[in-house]
Each structure stands twice: as C-alpha cells, then as structure tokens.
C-alpha positions in Angstrom: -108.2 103.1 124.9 -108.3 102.5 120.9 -109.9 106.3 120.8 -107.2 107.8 123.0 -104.4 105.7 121.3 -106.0 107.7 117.8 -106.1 111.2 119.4 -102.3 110.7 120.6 -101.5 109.7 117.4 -102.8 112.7 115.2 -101.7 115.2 117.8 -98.3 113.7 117.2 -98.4 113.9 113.4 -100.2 117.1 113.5 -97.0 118.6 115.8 -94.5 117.0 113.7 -95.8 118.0 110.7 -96.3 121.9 111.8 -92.5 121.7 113.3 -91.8 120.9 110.1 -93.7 123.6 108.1 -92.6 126.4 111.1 -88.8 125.3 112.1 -86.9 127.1 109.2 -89.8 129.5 108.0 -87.4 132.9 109.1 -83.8 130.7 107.6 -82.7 131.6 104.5 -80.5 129.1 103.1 -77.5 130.0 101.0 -78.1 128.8 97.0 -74.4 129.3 96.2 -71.3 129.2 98.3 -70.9 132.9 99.5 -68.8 134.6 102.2 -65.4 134.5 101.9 -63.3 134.7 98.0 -67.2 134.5 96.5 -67.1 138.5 96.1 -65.8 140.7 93.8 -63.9 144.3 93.2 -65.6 146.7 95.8 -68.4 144.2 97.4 -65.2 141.3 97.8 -66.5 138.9 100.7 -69.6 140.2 101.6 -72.0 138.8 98.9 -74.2 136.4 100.1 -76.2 134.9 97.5 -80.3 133.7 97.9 -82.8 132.5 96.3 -85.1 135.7 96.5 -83.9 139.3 97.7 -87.3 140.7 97.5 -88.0 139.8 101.4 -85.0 141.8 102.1 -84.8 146.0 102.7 -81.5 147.9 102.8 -80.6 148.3 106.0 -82.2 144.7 107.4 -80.1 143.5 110.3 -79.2 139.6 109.4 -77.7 136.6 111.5 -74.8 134.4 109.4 -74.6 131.1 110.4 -73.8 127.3 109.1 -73.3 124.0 110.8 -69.8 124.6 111.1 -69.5 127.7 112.4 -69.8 128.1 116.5 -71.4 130.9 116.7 -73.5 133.4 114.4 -72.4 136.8 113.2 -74.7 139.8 112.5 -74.6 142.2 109.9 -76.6 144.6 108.2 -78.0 144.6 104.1 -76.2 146.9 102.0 -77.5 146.3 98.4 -80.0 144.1 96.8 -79.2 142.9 93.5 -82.4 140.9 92.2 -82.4 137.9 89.3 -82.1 139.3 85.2 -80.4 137.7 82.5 -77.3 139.4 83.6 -77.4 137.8 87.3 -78.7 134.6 87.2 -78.2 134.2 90.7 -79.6 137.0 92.8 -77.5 138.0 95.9 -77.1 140.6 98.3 -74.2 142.5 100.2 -73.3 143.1 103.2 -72.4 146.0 105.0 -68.9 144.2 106.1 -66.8 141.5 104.8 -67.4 137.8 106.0 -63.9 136.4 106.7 -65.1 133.2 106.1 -66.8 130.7 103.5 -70.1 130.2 103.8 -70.5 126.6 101.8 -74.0 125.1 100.8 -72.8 121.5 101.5 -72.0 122.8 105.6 -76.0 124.0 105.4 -75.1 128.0 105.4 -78.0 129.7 105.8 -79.2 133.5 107.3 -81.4 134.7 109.9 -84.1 137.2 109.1 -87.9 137.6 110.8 -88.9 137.3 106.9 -92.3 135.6 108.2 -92.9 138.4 111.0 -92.4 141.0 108.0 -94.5 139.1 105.3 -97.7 139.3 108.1 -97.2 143.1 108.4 -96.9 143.4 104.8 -99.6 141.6 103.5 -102.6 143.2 101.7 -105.6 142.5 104.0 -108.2 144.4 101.6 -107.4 141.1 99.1 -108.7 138.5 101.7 -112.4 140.6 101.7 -112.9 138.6 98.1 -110.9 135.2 99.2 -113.4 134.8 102.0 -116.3 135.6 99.8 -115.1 133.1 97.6 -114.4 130.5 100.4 -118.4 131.0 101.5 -119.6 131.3 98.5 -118.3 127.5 97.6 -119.9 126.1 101.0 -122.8 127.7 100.0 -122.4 125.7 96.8 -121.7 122.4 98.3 -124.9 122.5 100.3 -126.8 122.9 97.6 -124.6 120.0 95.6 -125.5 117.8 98.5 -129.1 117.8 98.1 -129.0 116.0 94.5 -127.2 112.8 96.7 -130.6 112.2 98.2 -133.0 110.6 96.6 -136.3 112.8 97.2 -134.0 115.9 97.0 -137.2 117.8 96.0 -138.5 117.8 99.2 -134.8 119.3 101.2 -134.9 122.5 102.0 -131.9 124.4 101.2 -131.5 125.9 104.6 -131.8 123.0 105.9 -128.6 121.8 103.9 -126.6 125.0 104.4 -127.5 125.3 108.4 -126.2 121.2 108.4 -122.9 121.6 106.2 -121.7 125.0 108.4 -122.2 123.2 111.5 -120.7 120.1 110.7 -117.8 121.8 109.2 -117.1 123.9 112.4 -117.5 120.5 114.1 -114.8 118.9 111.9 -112.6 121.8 112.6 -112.7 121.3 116.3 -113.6 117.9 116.9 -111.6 114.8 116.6 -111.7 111.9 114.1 -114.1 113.9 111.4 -117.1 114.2 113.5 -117.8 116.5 111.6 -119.5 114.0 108.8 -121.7 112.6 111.8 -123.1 115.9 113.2 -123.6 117.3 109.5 -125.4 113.7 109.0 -127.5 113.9 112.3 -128.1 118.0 111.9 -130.0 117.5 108.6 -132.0 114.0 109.7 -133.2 116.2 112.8 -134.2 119.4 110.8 -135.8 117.1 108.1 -137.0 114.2 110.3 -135.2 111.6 108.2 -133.1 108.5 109.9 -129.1 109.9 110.7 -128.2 106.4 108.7 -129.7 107.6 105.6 -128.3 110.6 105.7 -124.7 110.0 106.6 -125.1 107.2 103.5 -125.2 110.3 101.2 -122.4 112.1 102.4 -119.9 109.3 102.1 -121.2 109.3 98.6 -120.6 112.5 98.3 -116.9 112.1 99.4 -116.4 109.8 97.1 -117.3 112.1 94.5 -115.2 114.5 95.5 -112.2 112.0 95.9 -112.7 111.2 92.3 -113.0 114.9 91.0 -109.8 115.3 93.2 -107.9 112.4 91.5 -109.1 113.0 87.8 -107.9 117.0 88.6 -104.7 115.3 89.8 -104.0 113.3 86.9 -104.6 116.3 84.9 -102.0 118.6 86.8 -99.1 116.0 86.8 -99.4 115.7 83.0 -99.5 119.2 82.6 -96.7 120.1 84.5 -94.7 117.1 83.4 -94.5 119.1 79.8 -93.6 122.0 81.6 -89.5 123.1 81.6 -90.0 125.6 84.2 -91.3 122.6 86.7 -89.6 119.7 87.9 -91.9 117.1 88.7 -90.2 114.0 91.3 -90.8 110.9 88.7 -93.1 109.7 91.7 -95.4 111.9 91.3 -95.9 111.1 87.7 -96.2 107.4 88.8 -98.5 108.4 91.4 -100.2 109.7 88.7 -100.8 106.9 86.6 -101.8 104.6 90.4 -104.6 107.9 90.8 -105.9 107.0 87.4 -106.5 103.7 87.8 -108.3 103.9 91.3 -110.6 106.2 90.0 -111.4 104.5 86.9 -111.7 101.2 89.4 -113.5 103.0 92.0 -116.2 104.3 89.4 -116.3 100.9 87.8 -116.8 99.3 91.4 -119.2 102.3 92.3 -121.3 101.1 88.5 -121.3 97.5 89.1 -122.7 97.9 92.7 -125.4 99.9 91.8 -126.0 97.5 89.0 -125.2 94.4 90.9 -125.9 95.5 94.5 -127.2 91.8 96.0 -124.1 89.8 94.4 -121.9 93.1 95.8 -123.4 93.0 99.1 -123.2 89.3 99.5 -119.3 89.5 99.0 -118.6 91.9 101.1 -120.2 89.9 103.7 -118.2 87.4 103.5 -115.2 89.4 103.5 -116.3 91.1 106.4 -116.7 87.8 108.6 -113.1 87.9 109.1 -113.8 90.9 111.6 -115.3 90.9 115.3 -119.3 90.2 115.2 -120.1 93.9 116.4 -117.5 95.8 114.1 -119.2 93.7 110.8 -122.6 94.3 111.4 -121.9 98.4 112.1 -119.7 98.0 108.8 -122.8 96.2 107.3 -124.9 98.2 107.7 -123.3 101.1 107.0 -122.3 100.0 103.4 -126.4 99.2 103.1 -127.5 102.7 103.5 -124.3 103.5 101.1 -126.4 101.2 98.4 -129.3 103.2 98.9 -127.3 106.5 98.3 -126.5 104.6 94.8 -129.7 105.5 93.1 -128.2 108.8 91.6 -126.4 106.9 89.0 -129.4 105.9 87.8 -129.8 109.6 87.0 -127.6 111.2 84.7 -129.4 114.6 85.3 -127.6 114.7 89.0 -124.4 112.5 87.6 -124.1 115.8 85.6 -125.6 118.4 88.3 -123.1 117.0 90.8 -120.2 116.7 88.6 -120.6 120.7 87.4 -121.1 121.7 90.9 -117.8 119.8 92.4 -115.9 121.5 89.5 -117.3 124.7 90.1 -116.3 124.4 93.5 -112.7 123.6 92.7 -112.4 126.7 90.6 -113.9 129.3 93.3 -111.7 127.9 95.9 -109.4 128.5 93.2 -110.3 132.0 93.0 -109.8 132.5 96.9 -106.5 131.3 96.9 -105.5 133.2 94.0 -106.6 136.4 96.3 -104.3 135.2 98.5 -101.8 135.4 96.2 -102.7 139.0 95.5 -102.3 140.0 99.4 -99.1 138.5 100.1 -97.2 139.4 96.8 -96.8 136.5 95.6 -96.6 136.2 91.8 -99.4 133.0 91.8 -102.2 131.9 89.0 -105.0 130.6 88.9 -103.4 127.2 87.3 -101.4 127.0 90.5 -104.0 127.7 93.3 -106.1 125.0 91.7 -103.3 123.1 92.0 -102.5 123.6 95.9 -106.1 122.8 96.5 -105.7 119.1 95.0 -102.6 118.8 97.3 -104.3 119.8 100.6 -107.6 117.7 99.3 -105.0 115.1 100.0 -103.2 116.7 102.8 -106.8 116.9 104.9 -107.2 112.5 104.4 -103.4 112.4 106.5 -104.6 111.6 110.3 -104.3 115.1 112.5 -105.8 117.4 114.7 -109.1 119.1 114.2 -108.8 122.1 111.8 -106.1 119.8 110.0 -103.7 121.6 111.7 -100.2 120.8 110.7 -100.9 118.4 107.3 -102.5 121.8 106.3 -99.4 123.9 106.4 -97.1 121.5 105.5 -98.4 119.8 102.7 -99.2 123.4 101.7 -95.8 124.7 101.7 -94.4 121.6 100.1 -97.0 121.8 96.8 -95.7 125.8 96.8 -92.3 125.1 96.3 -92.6 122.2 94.3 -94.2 124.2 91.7 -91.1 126.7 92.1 -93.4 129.1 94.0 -91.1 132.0 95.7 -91.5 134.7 98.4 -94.0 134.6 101.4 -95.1 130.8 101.1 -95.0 130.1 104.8 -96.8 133.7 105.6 -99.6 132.5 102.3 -100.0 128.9 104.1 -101.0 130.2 107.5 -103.4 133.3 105.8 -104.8 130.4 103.6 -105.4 127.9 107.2 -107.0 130.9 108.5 -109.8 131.4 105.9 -110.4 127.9 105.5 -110.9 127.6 109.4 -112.2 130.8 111.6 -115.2 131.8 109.2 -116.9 128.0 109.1 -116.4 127.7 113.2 -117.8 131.2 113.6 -120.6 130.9 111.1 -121.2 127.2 112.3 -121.2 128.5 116.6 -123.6 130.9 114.8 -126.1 128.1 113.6 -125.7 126.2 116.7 -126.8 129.1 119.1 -130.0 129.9 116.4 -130.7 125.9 116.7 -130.6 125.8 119.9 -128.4 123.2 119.9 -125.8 122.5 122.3 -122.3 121.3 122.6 -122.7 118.3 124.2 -125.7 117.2 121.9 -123.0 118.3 119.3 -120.3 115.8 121.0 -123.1 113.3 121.9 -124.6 112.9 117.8 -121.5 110.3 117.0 -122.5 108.0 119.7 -126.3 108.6 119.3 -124.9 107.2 115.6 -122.8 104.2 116.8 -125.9 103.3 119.0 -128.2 103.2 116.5 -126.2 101.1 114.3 -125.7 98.5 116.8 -129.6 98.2 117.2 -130.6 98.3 113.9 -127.5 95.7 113.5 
C-alpha cells in the first residue's frame, strides 16, 4: 500500500509539473498593451508587442486572444521589428488592424506553433558533441566511484562503467531510484563483494556530489546577485546562505563521524528507537556500512581525486548543454549551462516519475528564464531530457543483454537488498 501510495504520488507531481512546463509553451504573452490606439502612423492598431520576434517569419499565421475576449482572431505577420537602442521593446505588425486593446493585466497573449518550429529548426549536427560530452562524464563518474571504495586497487574499471550504465537506465525507468540498488548489486555480483558494502559507497558518493552541487550553488547566487542584467528573487540569495551552512554542517558531521564513529553511532541509535523495530535495524545497518565507506577521509589523495573528478564532471556536462545551446539558437554560455545543471541537480531530488520526467522540464525551464534566457527554452529543455535519458537506457539495455542479466533479476536486486538487511539486522 505505502509503495503504491509513493508511485501515485510522483506520477502526480511528475504530471503536474510537465502540465506546467508544456501548457503555455506555443503562447506568447503580450509584454506591453498592444492592439487597439498602441500603433502608430501607417502600422496604427496592428502592433503587437513580445518579448522576442526572432521565433516569428513574415507571413506566420497567429491566433489573438485574452481572458476577455470570447473568441480568438487570426491574422497573419507583416513585419518584425527586433530590440536596439532605438526600440526597446521589440514588436511585430500585423497584416490588419485589431479593433481592440489587447491589455497585459486581462492576460493577452498570441497563438503560434513556436515549439513545433523550434524542433524543425534546430541544429542536430550540435547534439553529435553534447552526447559525447554527456558519455564522456559517465564514463568519468565510473571511474570517480572506484576511489569510494576502500581496496579501489583491486575494481576493475569495466566493472564500474558496466554497473553505473545499467543502474542509470534502471533509474530512468524504475520507480523510487532503484537505480542506486541495481548499480550497488551489479558491481557486488561482477566483483563478488556484499551489495551492503557497495551501496554504502554510493550514498557517499551522493553526498559528495550534493555538497559539490551546494558549494557550486552558493557560488552562482553570489555571482549573479552582482549582476544588473539578472534579477535574483531575494529567496534565492537566502537559500543561499541556508545551502552554505548545510554543507559546511554536513562536512563537519561527515569529519566528526569518521573521527568519532562509536559516540556517532551510539546516538543515532537512540534516535532511531523512536521508529518500528524492523525499519531501525534496516536504517542501522545501513548507516554502518555508510561508516565503513568513511575511510576516504582519512585519505586526502582521493578527498582530492574525487573532488577534481566531480568538478570535472560539472563542467563537461557543462559543455553538453552549451551544445545545446548552439543547436537551438539560443544565445547561452558556458556560465549559464553550468548553472541549469545545479538547478536540475536539485530538480532530480523532487519525488517523480522514472527518467525525472516532469521536475526535469520544469525546473529546467524555470532556471532559463530566471537567468533572462530567450528564444527556444521549452524546445532546449526537451532536447536536453532527451540526451540525458535515451543514450544511458540504450547503452545500459546494452550491458544487460552482454550480462546476461534479466529484467526481473533487475526488478528483483531491491528486494534481494531489503532481504538481506533484515537478516543481517
């Protein structure tokens, strides 16, 4: 019942998020009244002004609407007149008068299939690099992982690469980040090692990258925050300064446990006693094997290996989204993609469905805009989704059939897990 009441609710938020994200992606809402006594000499009434007229052609067949107006009227583009320091407010005209005002505070907003057109438009030959990029920084975070365990000597790096691809396909079309399980339980069987020990490294290895995610954060919001061009919510900045201490107090925490662990462990017990009997000791023993996982801080050779290799990460993904950029016309950098990839590091932690469909998009378009992003956001979101998800599931199905592994072993690993905890516990 409890995994079912889960499921309903991340297909719910998943839905509403991507309604969201999709419901006014082809509206184009009015910037400044237009329509009716907003035109002048020749082009009176029939200027309609926009944020952005470069998703328009001459000749583009429109729908006029507002939340006042019964019905919608069409009309065809007769001139595009983009921003300069002469028109501060870009607009375009109409091939026929509107005999009425179009008002921003009644919602007034044109039809267009601006999404339909970016897809058709967009420069495929740029997402050949953006995909080499994307596999490129798997390939890296496979070989990242093997410094979390403690004999990483003796790890194969196939081994690591085979088990990060096929848990990541599993995450992308598996419930509740199974994903972390099967990559756990993949690596354990093609190394012989305990599943326990294993999945003790890679919730290490989150943490890591929750704290390279929060110190980027920081970093971004201060930036920006001196920037006149961006307008940062004062949230954000206040988020800011909340990120900064929980990763200061998470690394503290993580320092003292490793330093402390028997004082740490003891605590925790005790806190966990409040729970049911069966949840505690799972929880128990999970947070043992995390201990074990500890022994890296001991080790400021992979403290710095790992640290290197999570920002190199960052800045590859960087590069693929930049690429994507490049292939959809918008005018991006590098600064920026680095930033949209902080954002949707958070946006994957929101509850969804697999392939973080939904929180993906709309998180994504929300950080573009935000940052005063314009032209084909929604069509660089979906592009973006789509080279984060189809090339892990296909190379991970790949894996699976060369394993000889099959689906419901895959679906049968968390269980296996859960099992095993309870006997141990």
């Amino acid at each position: 019942m409890k995994k079912s009441l889960k499921i309903g609710v991340s297909l719910i938020l998943s839905v509403a998020f991507f309604y969201l994200f999709i419901k006014d992606v082809n509206k184009i809402y009015i910037t400044h009244d237009s329509g009716l006594n907003h035109g002048d000499g020749e082009q009176a009434n029939r200027v309609l002004f926009v944020a952005d007229v470069n998703n328009f052609e001459i000749g583009d067949t429109i729908t006029v609407s507002s939340d006042k107006l019964e019905n919608r009227i069409s009309m065809k583009v007769e001139k595009l007149i983009e921003y300069s320091e002469q028109v501060p407010n870009p607009y375009i005209v109409t091939n026929k008068p509107i005999d009425y005002e179009l008002r921003t505070q009644d919602n007034a907003f044109l039809v267009f299939p601006r999404l339909q057109r970016a897809l058709l438009t967009t420069n495929y030959w740029w997402l050949i690099p953006s995909l080499m990029a994307t596999i490129l920084a798997l390939a890296i975070r496979a070989y990242r992982w093997k410094f979390f365990l403690k004999d990483y000597k003796n790890i194969r790096y196939q081994s690591l690469w085979r088990s990060v691809c096929v848990g990541y396909m599993a995450n992308n079309v598996l419930p509740f980040r199974i994903g972390e399980i099967v990559r756990a339980w993949f690596l354990a069987r093609k190394e012989n090692r305990k599943t326990s020990e294993v999945f003790g490294t890679i919730v290490l290895e989150r943490i890591s990258d929750i704290l390279s995610i929060l110190i980027l954060y920081v970093i971004f919001v201060f930036y920006f925050a001196t920037r006149p061009d961006v307008h940062l919510p004062n949230e954000m900045i206040i988020g800011a300064w909340i990120m900064a201490f929980i990763a200061l107090a998470s690394l503290a925490f993580l320092i003292l446990l490793n330093w402390k662990p028997d004082r740490i462990r003891s605590l925790v017990n005790s806190v966990l006693k409040i729970l049911p009997e069966k949840v505690s000791k799972k929880l128990n023993h999970l947070f043992d094997a995390f201990i074990e996982g500890l022994w890296i801080l001991n080790s400021w050779k992979c403290i710095l290996i790992t640290f290197a290799l999570s920002m190199l990460v960052w800045m590859i993904l960087a590069f693929a989204y930049l690429y994507i950029f490049y292939a959809v016309g918008i005018d991006g950098t590098l600064l920026l993609a680095l930033f949209l990839i902080v954002a949707l590091a958070f946006a994957v932690s929101i509850p969804s469905a697999p392939g973080f469909i939904g929180t993906f998009h709309w998180v994504g378009q929300q950080a573009l805009l935000m940052m005063g992003i314009k032209g084909n956001i929604e069509a660089y979101v979906l592009i973006a989704h789509m080279l984060a998800y189809v090339p892990v599931v296909v190379i991970g199905l790949v894996y699976l059939s060369i394993e000889n592994v099959s689906w419901k072993e895959l679906k049968n690993s968390a269980d296996q897990f859960t099992q095993n905890q309870e006997e141990v516990s």
